[in-house]
C-alpha positions as CSV (number, residue, x, y, z in Angstrom):
1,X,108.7,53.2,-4.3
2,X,105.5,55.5,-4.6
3,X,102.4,54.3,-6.4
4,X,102.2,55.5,-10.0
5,X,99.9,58.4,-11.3
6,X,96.7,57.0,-12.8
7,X,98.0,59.1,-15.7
8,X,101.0,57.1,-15.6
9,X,99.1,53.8,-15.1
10,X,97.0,54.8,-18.4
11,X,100.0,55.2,-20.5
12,X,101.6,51.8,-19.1
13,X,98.2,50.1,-20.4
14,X,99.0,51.5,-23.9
15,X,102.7,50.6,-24.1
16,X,101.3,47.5,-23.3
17,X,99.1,47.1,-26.1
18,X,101.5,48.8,-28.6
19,X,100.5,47.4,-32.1
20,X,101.1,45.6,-34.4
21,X,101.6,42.3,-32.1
22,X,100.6,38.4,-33.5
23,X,97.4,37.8,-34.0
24,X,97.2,34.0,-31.9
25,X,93.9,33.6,-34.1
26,X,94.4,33.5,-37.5
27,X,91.1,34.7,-39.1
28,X,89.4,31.8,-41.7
29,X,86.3,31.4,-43.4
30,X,84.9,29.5,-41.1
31,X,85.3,32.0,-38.1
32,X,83.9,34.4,-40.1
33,X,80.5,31.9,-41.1
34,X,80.7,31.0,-37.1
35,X,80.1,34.9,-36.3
36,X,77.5,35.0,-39.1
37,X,75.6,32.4,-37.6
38,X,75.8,33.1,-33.9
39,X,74.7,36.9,-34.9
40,X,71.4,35.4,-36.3
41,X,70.9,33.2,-34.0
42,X,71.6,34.3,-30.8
43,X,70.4,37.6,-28.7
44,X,72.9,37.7,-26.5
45,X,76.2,39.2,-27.7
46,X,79.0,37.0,-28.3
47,X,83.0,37.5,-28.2
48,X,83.9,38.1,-31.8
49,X,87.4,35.8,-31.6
50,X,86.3,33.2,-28.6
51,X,82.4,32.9,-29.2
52,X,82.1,33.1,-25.4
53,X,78.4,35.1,-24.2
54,X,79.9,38.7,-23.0
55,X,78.6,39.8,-20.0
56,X,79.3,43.4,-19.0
57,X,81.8,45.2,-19.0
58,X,82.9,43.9,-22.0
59,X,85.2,46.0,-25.3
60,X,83.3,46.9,-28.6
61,X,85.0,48.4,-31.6
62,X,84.1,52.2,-32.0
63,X,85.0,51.2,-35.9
64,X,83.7,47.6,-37.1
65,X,80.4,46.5,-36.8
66,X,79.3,44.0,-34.8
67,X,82.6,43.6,-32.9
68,X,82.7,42.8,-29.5
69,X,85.1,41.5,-27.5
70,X,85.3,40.1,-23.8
71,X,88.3,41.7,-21.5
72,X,90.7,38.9,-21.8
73,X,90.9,38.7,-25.8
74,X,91.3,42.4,-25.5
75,X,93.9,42.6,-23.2
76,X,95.3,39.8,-25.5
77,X,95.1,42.2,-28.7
78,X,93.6,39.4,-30.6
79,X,92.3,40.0,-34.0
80,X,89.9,38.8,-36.3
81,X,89.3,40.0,-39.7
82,X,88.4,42.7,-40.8
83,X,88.8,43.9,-36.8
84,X,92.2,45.1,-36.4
85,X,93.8,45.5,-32.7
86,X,94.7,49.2,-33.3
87,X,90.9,50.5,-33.8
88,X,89.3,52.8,-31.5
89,X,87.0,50.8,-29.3
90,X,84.6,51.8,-26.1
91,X,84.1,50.2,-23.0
92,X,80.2,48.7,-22.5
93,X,79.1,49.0,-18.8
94,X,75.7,49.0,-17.0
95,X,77.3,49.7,-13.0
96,X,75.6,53.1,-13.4
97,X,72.4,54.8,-12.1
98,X,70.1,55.0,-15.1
99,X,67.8,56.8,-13.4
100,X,68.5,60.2,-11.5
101,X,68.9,60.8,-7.5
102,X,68.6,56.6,-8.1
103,X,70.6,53.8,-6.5
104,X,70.0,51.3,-8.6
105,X,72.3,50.5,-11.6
106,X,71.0,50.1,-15.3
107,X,71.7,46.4,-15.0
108,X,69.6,46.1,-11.9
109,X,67.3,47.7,-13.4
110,X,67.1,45.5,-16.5
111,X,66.8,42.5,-13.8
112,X,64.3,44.2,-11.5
113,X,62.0,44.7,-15.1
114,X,62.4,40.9,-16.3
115,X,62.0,39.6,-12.3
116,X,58.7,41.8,-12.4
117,X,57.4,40.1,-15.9
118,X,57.8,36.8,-14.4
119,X,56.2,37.2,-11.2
120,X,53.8,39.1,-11.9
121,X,52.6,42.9,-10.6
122,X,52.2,43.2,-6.7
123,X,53.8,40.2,-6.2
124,X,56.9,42.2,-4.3
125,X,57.9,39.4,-2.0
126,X,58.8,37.4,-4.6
127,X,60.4,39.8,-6.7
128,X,62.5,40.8,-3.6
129,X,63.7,37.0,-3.3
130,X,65.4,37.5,-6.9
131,X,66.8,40.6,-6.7
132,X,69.5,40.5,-3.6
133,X,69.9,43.5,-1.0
134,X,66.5,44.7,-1.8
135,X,63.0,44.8,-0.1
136,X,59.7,44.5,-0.8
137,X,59.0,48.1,0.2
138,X,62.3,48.6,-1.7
139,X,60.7,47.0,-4.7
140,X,57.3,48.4,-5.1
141,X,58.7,52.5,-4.2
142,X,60.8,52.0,-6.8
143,X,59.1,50.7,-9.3
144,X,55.7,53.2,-8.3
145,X,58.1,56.1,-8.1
146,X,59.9,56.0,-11.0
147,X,57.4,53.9,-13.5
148,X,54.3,54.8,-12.4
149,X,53.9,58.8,-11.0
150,X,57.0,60.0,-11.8
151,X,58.1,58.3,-15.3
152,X,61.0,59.5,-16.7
153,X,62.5,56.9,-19.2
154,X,61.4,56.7,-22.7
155,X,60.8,53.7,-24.6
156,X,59.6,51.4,-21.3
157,X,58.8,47.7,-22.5
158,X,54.7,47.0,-22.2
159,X,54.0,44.3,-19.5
160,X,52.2,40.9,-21.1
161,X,48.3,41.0,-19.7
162,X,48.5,37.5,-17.9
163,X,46.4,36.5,-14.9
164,X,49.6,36.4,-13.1
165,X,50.3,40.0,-14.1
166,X,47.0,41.4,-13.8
167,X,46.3,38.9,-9.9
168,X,48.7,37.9,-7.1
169,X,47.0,34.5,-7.9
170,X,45.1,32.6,-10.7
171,X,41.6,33.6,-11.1
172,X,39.4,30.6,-10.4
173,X,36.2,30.6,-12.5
174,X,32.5,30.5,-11.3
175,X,30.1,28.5,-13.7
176,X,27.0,29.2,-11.2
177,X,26.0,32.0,-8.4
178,X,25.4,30.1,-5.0
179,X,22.7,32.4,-4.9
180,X,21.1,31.3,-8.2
181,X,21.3,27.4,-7.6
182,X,18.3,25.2,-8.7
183,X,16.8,22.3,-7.1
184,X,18.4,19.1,-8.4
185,X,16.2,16.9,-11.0
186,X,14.9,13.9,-9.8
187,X,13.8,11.8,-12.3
188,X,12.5,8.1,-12.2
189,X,14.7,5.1,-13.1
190,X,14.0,4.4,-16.8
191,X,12.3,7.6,-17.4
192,X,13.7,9.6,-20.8
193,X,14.8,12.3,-19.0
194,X,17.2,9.9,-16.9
195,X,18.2,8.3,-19.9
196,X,18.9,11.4,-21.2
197,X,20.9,12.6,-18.0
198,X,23.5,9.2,-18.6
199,X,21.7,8.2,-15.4
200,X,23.6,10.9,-13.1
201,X,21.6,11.7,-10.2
202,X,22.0,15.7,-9.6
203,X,20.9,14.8,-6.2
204,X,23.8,12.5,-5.1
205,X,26.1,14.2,-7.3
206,X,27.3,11.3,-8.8
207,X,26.4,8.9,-11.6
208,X,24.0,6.6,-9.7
209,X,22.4,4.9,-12.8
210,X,25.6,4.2,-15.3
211,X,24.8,4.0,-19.1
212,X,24.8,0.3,-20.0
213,X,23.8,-0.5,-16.1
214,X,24.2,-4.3,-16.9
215,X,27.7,-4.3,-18.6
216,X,29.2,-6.0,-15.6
217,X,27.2,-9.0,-16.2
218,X,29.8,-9.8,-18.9
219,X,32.4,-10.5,-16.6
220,X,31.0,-11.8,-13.0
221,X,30.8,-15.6,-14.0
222,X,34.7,-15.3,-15.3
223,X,37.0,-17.4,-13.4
224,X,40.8,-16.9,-13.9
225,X,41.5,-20.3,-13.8
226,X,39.5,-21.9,-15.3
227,X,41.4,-23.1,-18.0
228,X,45.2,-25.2,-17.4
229,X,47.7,-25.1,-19.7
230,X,46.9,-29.0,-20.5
231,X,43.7,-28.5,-21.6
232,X,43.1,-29.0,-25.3
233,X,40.5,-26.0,-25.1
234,X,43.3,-23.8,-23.5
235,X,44.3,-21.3,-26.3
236,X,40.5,-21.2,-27.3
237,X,38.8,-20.6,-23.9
238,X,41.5,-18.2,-22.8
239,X,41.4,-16.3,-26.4
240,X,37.3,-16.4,-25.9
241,X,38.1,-14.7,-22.4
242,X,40.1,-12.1,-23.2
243,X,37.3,-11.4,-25.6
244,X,34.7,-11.4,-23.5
245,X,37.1,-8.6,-21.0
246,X,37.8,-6.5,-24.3
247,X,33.9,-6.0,-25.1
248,X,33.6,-5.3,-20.9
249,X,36.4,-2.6,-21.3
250,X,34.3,-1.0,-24.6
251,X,31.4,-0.3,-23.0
252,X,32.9,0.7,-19.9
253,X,34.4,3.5,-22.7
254,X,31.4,4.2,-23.7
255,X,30.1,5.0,-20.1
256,X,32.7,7.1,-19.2
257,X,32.3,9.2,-23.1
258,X,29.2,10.0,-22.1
259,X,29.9,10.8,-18.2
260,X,32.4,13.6,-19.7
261,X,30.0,14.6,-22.1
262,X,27.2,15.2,-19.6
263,X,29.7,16.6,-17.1
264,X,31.6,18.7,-19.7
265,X,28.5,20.4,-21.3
266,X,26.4,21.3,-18.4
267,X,23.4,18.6,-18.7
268,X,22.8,18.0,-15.4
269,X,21.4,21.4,-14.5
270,X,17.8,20.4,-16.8
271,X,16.2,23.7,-16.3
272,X,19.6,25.4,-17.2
273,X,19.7,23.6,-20.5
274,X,16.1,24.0,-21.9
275,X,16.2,27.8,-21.3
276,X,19.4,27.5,-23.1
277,X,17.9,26.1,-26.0
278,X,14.9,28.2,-25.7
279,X,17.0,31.3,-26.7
280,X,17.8,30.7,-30.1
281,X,14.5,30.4,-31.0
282,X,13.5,33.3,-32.9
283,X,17.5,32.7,-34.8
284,X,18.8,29.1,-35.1
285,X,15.0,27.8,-34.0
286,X,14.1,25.3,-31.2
287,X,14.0,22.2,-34.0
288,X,17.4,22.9,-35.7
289,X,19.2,23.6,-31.9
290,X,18.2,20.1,-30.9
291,X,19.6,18.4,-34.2
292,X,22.5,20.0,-33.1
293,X,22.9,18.5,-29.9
294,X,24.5,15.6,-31.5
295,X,27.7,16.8,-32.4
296,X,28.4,17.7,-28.4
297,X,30.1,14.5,-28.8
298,X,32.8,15.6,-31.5
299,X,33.4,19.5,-29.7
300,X,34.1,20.3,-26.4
301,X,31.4,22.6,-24.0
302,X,33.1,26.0,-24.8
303,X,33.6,25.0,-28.2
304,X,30.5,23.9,-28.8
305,X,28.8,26.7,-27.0
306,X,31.2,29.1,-30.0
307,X,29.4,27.4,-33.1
308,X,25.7,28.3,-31.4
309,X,26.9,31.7,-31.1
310,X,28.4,31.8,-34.6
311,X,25.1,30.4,-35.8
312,X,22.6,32.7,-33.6
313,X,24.7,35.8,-34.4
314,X,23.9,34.8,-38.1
315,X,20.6,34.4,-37.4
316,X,20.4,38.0,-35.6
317,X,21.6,39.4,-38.6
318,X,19.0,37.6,-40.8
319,X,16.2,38.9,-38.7
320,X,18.0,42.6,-39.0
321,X,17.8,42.0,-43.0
322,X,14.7,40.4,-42.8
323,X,13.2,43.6,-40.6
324,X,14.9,46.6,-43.2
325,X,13.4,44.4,-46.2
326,X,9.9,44.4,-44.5
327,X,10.4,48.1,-43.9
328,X,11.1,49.4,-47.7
329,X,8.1,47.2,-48.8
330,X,6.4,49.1,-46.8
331,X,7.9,52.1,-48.2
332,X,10.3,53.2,-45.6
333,X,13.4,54.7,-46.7
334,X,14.6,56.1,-43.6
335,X,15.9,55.0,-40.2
336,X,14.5,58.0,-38.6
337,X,11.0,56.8,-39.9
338,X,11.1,53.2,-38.0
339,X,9.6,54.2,-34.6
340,X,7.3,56.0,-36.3
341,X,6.0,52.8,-38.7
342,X,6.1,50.6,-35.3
343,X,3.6,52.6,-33.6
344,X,1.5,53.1,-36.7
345,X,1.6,49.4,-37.3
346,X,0.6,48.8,-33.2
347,X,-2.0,51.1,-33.4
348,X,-3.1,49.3,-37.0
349,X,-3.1,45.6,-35.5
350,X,-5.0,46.6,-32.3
351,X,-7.5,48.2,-34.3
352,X,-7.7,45.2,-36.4
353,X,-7.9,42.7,-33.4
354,X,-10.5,45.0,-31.7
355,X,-12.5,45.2,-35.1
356,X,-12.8,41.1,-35.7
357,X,-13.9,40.8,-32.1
358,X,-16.8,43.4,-33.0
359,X,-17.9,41.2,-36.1
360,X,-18.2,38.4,-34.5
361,X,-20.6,39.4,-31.4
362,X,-24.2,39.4,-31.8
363,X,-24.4,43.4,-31.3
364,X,-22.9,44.3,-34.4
365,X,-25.9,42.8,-36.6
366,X,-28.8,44.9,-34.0
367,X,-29.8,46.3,-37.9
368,X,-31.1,42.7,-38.5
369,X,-34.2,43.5,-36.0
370,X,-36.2,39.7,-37.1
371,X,-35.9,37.3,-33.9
372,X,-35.4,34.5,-36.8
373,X,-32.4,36.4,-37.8
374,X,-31.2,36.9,-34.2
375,X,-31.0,33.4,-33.8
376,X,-29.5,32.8,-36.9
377,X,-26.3,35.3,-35.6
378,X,-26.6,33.8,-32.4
379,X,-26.4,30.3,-33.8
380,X,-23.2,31.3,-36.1
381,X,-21.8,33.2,-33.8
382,X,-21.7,30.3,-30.8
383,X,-19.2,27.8,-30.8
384,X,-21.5,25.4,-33.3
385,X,-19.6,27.3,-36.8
386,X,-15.7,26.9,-37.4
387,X,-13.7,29.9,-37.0
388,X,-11.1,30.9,-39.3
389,X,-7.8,30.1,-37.7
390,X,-4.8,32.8,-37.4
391,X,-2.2,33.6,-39.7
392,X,1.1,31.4,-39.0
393,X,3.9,33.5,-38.1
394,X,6.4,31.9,-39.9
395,X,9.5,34.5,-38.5
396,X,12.9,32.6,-38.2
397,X,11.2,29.2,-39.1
398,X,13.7,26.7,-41.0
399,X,13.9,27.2,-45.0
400,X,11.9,30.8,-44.5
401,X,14.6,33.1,-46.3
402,X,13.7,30.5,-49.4
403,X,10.5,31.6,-49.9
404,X,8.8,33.9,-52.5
405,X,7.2,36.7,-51.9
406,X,3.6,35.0,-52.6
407,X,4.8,31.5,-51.2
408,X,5.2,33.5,-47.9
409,X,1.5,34.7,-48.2
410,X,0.7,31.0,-49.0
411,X,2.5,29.9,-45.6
412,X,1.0,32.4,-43.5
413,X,-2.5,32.2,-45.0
414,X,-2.5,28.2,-45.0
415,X,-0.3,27.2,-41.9
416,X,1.7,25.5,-43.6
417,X,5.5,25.4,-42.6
418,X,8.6,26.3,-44.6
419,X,10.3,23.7,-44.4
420,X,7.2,21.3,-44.7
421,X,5.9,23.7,-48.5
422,X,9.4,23.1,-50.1
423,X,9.0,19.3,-49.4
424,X,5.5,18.9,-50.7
425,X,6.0,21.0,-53.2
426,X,8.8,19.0,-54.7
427,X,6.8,16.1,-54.2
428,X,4.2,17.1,-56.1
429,X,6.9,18.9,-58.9
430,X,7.8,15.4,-59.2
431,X,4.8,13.3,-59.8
432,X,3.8,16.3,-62.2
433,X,6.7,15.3,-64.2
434,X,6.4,11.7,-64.5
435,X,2.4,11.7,-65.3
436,X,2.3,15.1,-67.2
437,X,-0.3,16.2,-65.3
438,X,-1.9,15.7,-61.9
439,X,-5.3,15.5,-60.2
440,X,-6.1,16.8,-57.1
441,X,-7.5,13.5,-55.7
442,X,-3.4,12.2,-56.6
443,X,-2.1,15.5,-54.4
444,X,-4.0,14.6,-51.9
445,X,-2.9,11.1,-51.5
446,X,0.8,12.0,-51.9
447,X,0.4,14.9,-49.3
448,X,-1.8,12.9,-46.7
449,X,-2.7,16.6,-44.9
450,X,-5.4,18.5,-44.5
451,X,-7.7,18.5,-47.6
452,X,-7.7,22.5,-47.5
453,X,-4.6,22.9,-47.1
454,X,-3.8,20.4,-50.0
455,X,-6.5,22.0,-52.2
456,X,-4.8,25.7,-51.4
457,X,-1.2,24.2,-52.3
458,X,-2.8,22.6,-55.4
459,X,-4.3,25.5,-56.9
460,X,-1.8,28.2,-56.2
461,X,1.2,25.6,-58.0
462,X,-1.0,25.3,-60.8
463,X,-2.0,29.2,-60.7
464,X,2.1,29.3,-61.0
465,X,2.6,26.9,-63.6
466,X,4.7,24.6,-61.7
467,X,2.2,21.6,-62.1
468,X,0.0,20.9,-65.2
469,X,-4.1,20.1,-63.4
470,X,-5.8,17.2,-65.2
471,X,-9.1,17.4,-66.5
472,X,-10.7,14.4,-66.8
């Protein structure tokens, strides 16, 4: 007998699957919650009567949604409401080049991309080792020919930045340039600095002088039996011993808390961490970094090293505000105007400095021709008379943006802190309020400064109003 025309073949599939036939599967409520769930649920496509995971080729229905069924249900004709085993339905395939004048089918393709996520790009030897029958070279032509220069399919999925993606290995981070290394500190037994260090000793690289050096004296005269189980003292002495081990293992805790807290936040490079502290002094300042330092304990070194930024970014932008405030007090309006203000305001102090070192010399009184008087300058102008001290720059010093305009002028004038005017001030607030009135003799004694500087604090609060002066 001669083989069949395909044509004839085609028509023998139909007679086969001449409808209507049994459904084997009646079609319940719960099939119909099952395909519910497994359609929210799960990515993959599932057979719509046996719930098996389709792999291609597999049968969907050109008519009902979401109906998909795998080759041996269809050649079944099973149903499953509202599918019916008479509706048009297409075949689902990927053995076919998706790509022209290609050999590589769309579900290679598919593979080759999700192999390629995983592994990372440039990593071709192992992408060849999970996709069968092709190369390396294979590999990378294809993927540079037809995803890179010459890229022809819309809608490609981004690749995930990972180190993996972006290296052929993980990138290993450098805290220090070899070429930038600084000579170990060696500091004396006992000395603060090697208390301060945990007693690590940059030199050996290790811990040479442990925190709490004598801990082990706890436990070097313990014997492990020293006490029988007959002994009336047995329960006590051994209870008393495990005591004794338990306050050893606490500070041996405590050792190795601050070992990772040395290690973890840089401390052994000394030099590194006072020039690190010595940049946030014109934003967090120098005094409020190192009140800081205590809570290196609670955060981690990178996490800690994010709050200083945090606060020395904020600090930036109070200085910005700070500099734009100074500027329209001075009546600047205008960016364009700044450089313009600087120079004016370089040229002005210069001036100034140059002019008070003119004063003070003996030439500039030449008018006063008397020898008496010449000695007279000479005598004031030597090193016999007090000179008037300079203004306190008090720019980015703690409690500053509390001020008042004056109180600024007060600080500056009088070298007097911040921070240390809001506390006196108080102080003296508060005695006003519980005598009524206050004498300067009392400020004084409260303050325990320097008597100008208490007398200028004492007349400009009661210039103010904030403190009543008592007359007799």
């Amino acid at each position: 007998m001669s083989n069949p025309a395909h044509t004839d073949m085609v028509e023998e599939d139909a007679a086969d699957l001449q409808f209507p036939k049994d459904c084997r599967k009646a079609p319940t409520e719960r099939d119909i919650q099952s395909f519910t769930k497994y359609e929210i649920f799960t990515s993959d496509p599932t057979c719509f009567t046996c719930d098996s995971i389709l792999s291609e080729p597999y049968i969907k229905c050109a008519i009902c949604q979401n109906a998909n069924l795998c080759p041996k249900c269809f050649s079944q004709g099973l149903e499953c409401l509202p599918h019916r085993n008479d509706h048009d339905y297409i075949v689902i395939h990927n053995e076919f080049p998706l790509i022209d004048s290609s050999t590589w089918t769309a579900k290679e393709e598919s593979d080759f991309l999700t192999v390629l996520q995983d592994c990372g790009f440039g990593n071709w030897v192992d992408v060849s080792k999970r996709m069968p029958g092709r190369s390396p070279d294979d590999c990378k032509s294809h993927y540079l020919n037809n995803y890179v220069d010459n890229q022809s399919l819309p809608g490609l999925p981004l690749m995930r930045e990972s180190p993996s993606t972006l290296f052929s290995l993980e990138s290993i981070p450098f805290c220090f340039k070899l070429q930038d290394l600084e000579e170990p500190p060696r500091f004396a037994t006992g000395s603060s600095n090697s208390r301060l260090l945990a007693g690590y000793n940059a030199a050996r690289s290790d811990f040479d002088v442990n925190f709490d050096n004598h801990a082990e004296l706890l436990i070097s005269e313990l014997q492990y039996n020293e006490f029988s189980p007959e002994d009336e003292d047995y329960r006590l002495g051994t209870s008393l011993q495990a005591a004794i081990v338990e306050s050893y293992n606490n500070r041996l805790k405590e050792r190795s808390r601050r070992r990772a807290i040395v290690r973890e936040h840089g401390l052994i490079a000394f030099r590194r961490t006072m020039s690190w502290l010595q940049r946030y002094e014109t934003t967090i300042t120098r005094t409020t970094a190192e009140r800081l330092l205590i809570f290196m304990q609670l955060a981690g070194g990178m996490e800690f090293d994010y709050i200083l930024e945090g606060l020395h970014r904020a600090g930036e932008l109070k200085n910005s505000l700070r500099r734009l405030q100074d500027y329209r007090r001075n009546g600047i309006k205008r960016l364009h105007s700044v450089p313009m203000f600087r120079k004016l305001l370089a040229l002005k102090n210069e001036s100034d400095r140059e002019r008070k070192i003119y004063m003070g010399s003996v030439e500039c009184n030449w008018r006063s021709g008397a020898p008496e008087k010449l000695q007279e300058v000479a005598v004031v102008s030597g090193g016999s008379s007090r000179r008037q001290p300079p203004p306190l720059d008090i720019r980015g010093l703690p409690a500053e943006e509390k001020l008042r305009p004056e109180e600024r002028e007060l600080c500056i004038h009088a070298r007097i802190p911040p921070e240390q005017y809001l506390d006196h001030k108080k102080l003296l607030i508060n005695e006003n309020k519980k005598m009524g009135s206050l004498k300067l003799a009392q400020a004084r004694t409260l303050l325990k400064i320097d008597v100008n500087r208490t007398k200028k604090l004492y007349v400009f609060l009661v210039e103010h109003g904030w403190i009543q002066a008592k007359t007799s």
